[in-house]
matplotlib code that plots the C-alpha trace (Angstrom):
import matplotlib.pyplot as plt

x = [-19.5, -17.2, -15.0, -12.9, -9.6, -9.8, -7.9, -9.3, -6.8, -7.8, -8.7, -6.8, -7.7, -11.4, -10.8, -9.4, -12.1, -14.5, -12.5, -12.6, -16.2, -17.3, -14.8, -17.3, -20.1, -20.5, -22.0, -21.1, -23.4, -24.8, -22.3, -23.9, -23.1, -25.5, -22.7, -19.5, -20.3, -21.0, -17.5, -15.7, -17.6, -16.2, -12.8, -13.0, -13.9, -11.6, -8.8, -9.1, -11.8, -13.4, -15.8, -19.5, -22.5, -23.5, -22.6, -25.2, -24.0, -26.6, -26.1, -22.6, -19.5, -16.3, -13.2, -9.4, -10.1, -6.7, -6.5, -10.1, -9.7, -6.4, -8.5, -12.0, -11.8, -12.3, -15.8, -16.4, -19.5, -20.1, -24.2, -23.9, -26.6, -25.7, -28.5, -28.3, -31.5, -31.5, -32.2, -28.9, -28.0, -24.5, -23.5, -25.0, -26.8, -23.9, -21.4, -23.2]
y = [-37.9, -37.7, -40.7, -40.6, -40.0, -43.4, -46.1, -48.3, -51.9, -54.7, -53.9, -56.6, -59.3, -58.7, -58.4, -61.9, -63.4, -62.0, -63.0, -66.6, -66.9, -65.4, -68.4, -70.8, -70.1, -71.7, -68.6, -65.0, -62.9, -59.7, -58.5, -56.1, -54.5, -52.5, -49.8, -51.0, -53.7, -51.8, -50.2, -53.3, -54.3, -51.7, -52.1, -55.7, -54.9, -52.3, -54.4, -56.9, -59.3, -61.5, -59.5, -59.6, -59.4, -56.3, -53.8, -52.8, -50.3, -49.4, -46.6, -46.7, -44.0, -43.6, -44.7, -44.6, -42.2, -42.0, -45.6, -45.9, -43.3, -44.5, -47.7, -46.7, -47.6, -51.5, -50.4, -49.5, -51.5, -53.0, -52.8, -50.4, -49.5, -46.5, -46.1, -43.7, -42.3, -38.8, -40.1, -41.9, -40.7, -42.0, -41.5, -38.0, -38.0, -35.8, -38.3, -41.6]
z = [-12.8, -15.4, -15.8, -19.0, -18.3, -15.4, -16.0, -13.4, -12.6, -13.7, -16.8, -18.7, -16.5, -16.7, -20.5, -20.2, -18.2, -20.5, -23.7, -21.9, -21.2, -24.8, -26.2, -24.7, -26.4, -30.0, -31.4, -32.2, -29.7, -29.3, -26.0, -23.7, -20.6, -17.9, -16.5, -15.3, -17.8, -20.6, -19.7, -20.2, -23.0, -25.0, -23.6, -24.5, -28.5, -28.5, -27.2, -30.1, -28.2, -30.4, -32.2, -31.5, -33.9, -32.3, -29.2, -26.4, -23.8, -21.1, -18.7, -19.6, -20.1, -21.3, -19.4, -20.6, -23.6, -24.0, -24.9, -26.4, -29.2, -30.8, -31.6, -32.2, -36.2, -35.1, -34.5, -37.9, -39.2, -35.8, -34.9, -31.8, -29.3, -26.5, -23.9, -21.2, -19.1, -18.0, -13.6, -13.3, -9.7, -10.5, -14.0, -15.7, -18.7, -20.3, -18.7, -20.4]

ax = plt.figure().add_subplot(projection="3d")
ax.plot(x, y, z, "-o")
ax.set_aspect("equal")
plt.show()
């Protein structure tokens, strides 16, 4: 299923929630997200969410490419880790 051109609602409030809970933590973390998690993960760096020590998105894929690519230079340096297994019944291989 290819999912790139979505730009699913909600995406700025569950940006918020996760900017919210990562401001409770003491600590810069390693964020990462299994999937729909991994999705907003990415849209949550790429919005200008406090920057993690490192990126891990697992059986992920793109969403809002139209919005992500403009800002892809604020992952320059960042640690990132892209994992995607070839039996995802949901999300293809080529897709993640």
């Amino acid at each position: 299923m290819e999912l790139s051109a979505m730009d699913p609602e909600g995406r700025a409030e569950a940006r918020a929630l996760l900017e919210r809970a990562r401001q409770q933590l003491a600590r810069r973390i390693v964020l990462v997200g299994f999937s729909q998690g991994g999705m907003l993960a990415m849209d949550h760096v790429l919005h200008g969410g406090t920057r993690p020590a490192a990126l891990a998105l697992l059986s992920s894929t793109r969403i809002a490419i139209a919005d992500w690519q403009p800002r892809a230079h604020v992952l320059a340096g960042l640690p990132v880790l892209v994992a995607h297994g070839h039996a995802d019944a949901e999300l293809s291989f080529h897709a993640g």
